[in-house]
NUKOLNU-253969 format. One record per residue (C-alpha): residue number from 1; z negated, y negated, x negated; residue in three letters. Coordinates in steps of 0.5 Angstrom, whole numbers, plus 500, padded with zeros to 3 digits. Layout:
<atoms>
NUM|Z|Y|X|Ala
...
</atoms>
This chain:
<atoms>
1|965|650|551|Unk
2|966|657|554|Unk
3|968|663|549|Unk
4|967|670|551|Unk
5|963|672|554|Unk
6|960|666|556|Unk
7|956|663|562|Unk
8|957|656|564|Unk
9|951|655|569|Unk
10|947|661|565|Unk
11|947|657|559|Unk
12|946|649|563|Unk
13|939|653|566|Unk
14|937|655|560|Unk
15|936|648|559|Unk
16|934|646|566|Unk
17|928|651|567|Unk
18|925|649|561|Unk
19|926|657|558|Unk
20|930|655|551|Unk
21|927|655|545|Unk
22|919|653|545|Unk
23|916|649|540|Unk
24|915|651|533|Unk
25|913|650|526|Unk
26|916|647|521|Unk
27|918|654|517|Unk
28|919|655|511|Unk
29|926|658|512|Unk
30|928|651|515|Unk
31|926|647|509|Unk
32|930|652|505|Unk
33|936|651|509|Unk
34|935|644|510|Unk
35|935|645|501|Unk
36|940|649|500|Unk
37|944|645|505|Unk
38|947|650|509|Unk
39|952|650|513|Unk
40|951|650|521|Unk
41|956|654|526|Unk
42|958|648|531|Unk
43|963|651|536|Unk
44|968|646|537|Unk
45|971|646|544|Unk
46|980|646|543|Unk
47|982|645|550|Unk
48|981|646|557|Unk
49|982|653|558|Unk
50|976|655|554|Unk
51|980|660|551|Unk
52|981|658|543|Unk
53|973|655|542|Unk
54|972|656|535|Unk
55|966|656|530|Unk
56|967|651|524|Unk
57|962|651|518|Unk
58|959|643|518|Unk
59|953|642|512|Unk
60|948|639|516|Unk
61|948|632|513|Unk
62|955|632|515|Unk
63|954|633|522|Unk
64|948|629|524|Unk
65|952|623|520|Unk
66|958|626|526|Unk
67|953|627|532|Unk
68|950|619|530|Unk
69|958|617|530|Unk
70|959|620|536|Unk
71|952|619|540|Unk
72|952|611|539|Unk
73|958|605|538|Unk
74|958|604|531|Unk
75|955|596|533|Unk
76|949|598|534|Unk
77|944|597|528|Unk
78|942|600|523|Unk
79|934|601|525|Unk
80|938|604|532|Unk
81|943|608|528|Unk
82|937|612|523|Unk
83|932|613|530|Unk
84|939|617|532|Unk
85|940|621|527|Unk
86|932|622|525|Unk
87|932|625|532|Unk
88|939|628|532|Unk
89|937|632|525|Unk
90|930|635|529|Unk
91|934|637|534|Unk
92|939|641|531|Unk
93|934|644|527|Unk
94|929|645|533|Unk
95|936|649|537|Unk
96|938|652|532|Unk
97|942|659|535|Unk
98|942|656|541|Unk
99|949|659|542|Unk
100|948|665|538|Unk
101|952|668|543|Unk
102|958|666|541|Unk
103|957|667|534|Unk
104|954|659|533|Unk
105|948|656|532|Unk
106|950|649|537|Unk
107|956|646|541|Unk
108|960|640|539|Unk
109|959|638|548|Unk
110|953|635|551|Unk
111|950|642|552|Unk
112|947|640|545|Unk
113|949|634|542|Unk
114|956|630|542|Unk
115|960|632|536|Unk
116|968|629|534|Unk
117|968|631|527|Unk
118|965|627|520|Unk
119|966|621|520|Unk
120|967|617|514|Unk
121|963|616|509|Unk
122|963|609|509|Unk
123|961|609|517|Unk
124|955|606|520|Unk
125|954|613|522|Unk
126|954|616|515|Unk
127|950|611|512|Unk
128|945|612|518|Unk
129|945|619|516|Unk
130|944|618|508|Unk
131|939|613|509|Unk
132|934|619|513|Unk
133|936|624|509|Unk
134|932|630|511|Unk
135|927|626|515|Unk
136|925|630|522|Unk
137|919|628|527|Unk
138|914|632|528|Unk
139|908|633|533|Unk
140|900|636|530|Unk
141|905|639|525|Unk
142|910|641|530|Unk
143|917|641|530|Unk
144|920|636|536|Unk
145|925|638|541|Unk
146|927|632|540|Unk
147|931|631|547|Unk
148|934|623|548|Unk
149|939|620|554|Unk
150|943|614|554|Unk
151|939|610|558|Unk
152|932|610|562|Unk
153|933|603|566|Unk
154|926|601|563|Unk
155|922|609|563|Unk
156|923|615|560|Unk
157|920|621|565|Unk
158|916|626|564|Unk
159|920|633|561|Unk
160|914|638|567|Unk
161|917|633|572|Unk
162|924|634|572|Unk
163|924|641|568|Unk
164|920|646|569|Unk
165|915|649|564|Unk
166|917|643|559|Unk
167|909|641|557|Unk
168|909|637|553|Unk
169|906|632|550|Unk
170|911|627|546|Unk
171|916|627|552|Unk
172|910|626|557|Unk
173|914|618|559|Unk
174|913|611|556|Unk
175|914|605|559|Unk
176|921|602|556|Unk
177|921|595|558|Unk
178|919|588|554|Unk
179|918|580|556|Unk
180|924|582|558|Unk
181|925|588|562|Unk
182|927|594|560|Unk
183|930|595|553|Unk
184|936|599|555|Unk
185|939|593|559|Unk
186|940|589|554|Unk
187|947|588|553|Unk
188|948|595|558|Unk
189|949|595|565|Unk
190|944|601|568|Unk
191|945|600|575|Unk
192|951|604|579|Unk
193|954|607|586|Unk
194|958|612|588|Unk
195|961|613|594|Unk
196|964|620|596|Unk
197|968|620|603|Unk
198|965|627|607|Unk
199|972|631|605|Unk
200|971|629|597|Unk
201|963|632|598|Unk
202|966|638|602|Unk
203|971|639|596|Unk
204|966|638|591|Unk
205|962|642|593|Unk
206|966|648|595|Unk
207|969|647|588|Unk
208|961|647|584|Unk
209|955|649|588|Unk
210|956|656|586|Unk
211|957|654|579|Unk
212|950|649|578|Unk
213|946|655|582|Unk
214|949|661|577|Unk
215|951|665|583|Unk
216|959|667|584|Unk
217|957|669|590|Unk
218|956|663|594|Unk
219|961|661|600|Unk
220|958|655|601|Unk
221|962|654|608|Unk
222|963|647|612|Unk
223|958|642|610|Unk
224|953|639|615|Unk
225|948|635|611|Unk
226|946|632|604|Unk
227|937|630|603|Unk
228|933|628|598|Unk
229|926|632|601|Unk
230|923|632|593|Unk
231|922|627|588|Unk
232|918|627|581|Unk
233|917|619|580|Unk
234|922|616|581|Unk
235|928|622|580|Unk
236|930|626|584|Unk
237|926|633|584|Unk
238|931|637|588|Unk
239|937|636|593|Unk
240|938|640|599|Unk
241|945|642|601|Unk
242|945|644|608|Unk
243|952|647|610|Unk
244|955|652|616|Unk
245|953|658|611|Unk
246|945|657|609|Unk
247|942|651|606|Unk
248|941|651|598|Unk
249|936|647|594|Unk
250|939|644|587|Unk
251|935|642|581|Unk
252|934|636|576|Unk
253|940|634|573|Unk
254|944|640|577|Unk
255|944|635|582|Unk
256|949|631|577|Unk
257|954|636|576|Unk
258|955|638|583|Unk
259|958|632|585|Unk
260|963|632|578|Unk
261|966|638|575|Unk
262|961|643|575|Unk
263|959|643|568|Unk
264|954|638|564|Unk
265|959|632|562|Unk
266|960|625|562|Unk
267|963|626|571|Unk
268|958|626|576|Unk
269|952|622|578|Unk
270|950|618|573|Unk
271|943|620|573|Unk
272|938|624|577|Unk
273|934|616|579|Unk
274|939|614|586|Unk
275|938|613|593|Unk
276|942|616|598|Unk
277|945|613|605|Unk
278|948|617|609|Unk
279|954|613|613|Unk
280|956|617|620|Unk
281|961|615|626|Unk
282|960|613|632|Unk
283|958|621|634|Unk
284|953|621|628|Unk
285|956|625|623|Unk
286|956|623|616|Unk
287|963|621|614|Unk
288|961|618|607|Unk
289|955|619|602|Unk
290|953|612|598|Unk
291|949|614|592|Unk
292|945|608|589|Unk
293|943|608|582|Unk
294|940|607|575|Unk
295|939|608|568|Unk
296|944|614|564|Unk
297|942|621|563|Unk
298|936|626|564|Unk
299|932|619|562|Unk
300|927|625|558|Unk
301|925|622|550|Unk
302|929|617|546|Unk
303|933|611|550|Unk
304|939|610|546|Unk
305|941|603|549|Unk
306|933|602|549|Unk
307|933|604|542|Unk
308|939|599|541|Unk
309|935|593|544|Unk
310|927|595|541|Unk
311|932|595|534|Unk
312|935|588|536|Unk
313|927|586|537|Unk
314|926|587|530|Unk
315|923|594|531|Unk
316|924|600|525|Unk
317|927|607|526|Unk
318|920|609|525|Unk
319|917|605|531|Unk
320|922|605|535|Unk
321|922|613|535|Unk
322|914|612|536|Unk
323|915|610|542|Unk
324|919|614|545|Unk
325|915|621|542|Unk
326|908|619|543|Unk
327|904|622|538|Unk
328|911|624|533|Unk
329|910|623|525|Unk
330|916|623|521|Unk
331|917|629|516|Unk
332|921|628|510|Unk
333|923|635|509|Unk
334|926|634|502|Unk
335|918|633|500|Unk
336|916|640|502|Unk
</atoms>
């Protein structure tokens, strides 16, 4: 996802603190982009190297059918599948230029929204994206920052409670559970662990903790501890890294990349709701850390997997979206 002049942890930030775009109207220029279906600037990552990225020119209905492909396995229902696009088509409008630093208006990586080509026209997906062409969510008027995640466990979480400054009321959290459970459990398994030996922390974290906290200074030195001093509801708020050379403070979803690679993507921790044990030797030094988990993702707005199993209840995109973005209408942009 890197061309020139990017910046990994900066652009990561911009979404973690809440300082992205801020919630806006349906303007007149996005329904007559929309209209005109004008092409968005998708930047297409070619290799590890970050070195040959490049900006393809994709009309938006033919990218929303492409994100549906590559967001949701092609056997999820329909009313699944068009919740998806619905809420994929409002965020691409709502994020717009986000990557205009690189001559883009979004990326094809999880930065934005998950992007592998156009699928067929033929495709789930694509009849996903045709059956709701147009169609946006919106709140008092208002153009959503349609945020989703794969699966919460069985409660969405609150945008201000993981994100600084995002307060807002269609990702305030919902109850996602049904006579029985949580939706997002229904077919998918959303508990997890993990286990990393003292040396693989001490590699991960001399590799990343400079990169999720935007500073290419850091020497993190040798590590002494791991602690979870703060949560928000049953995520963790911020982590606490204590090594030879300082203690540092990770936050929100930072928490997950720091023990992958170092960049949002699918290595790491699989959310930010874990426990976490600390196993030592017979002198009391930690020698392995075993995080216990559930649910897939940042967990804020629309569960894919709960919205696979509100579809198989028998609810519709409409309802399913409803209940992940409380108060949310949905627009039909053709209509303006």
């Amino acid at each position: 996802m890197i061309g020139a002049g990017w910046a990994v942890a900066a652009l990561a930030m911009l979404h973690l603190t809440g300082t992205g775009a801020l919630p806006k109207e349906v303007t007149a220029e996005q329904v007559a982009r929309y209209a005109s279906d004008q092409p968005v600037r998708i930047l297409v990552s070619r290799g590890s190297d970050f070195q040959s990225d490049k900006v393809e020119l994709i009309p938006l209905e033919s990218y929303v059918a492409g994100v549906v492909a590559a967001e949701t396995p092609s056997s999820f229902p329909l009313e699944a599948m068009k919740a998806q696009a619905i809420a994929a088509r409002t965020y691409a409008l709502f994020h717009l230029g986000d990557h205009e630093a690189q001559c883009a208006d979004l990326c094809g990586e999880v930065h934005c929204q998950a992007f592998h080509g156009v699928p067929p026209p033929d495709s789930p997906a694509s009849r996903a994206a045709q059956e709701t062409a147009g169609e946006v969510l919106v709140y008092n008027g208002v153009l959503l920052d349609a945020q989703y995640s794969a699966a919460c466990s069985g409660h969405t979480v609150a945008a201000w409670q993981t994100r600084q400054g995002k307060l807002l009321p269609y990702l305030g959290g919902a109850d996602d559970r049904g006579e029985s459970g949580a939706y997002c459990a229904r077919g998918h398994t959303v508990t997890w662990t993990k286990r990393f030996s003292f040396a693989e922390a001490q590699r991960l974290l001399a590799r990343n903790l400079k990169t999720v906290l935007g500073n290419q200074s850091i020497r993190p030195g040798k590590l002494l501890s791991l602690r979870i001093p703060e949560r928000a509801g049953n995520r963790v708020r911020w982590f606490e890294v204590k090594t030879t050379t300082g203690t540092y403070r990770v936050m929100g979803d930072a928490v997950r990349w720091l023990f992958g690679t170092g960049c949002p993507g699918p290595s790491g921790l699989r959310s930010t709701r874990f426990d976490l044990k600390v196993r030592t030797d017979r002198r009391g030094r930690p020698r392995a850390f075993v995080f216990t988990g559930a649910g897939h993702g940042h967990g804020i707005g629309m569960c894919q997997w709960g919205a696979r199993g509100r579809a198989l209840a028998g609810e519709t995109a409409e309802e399913i979206l409803r209940a992940y973005y409380p108060g949310a209408t949905v627009r039909d942009l053709r209509a303006e």
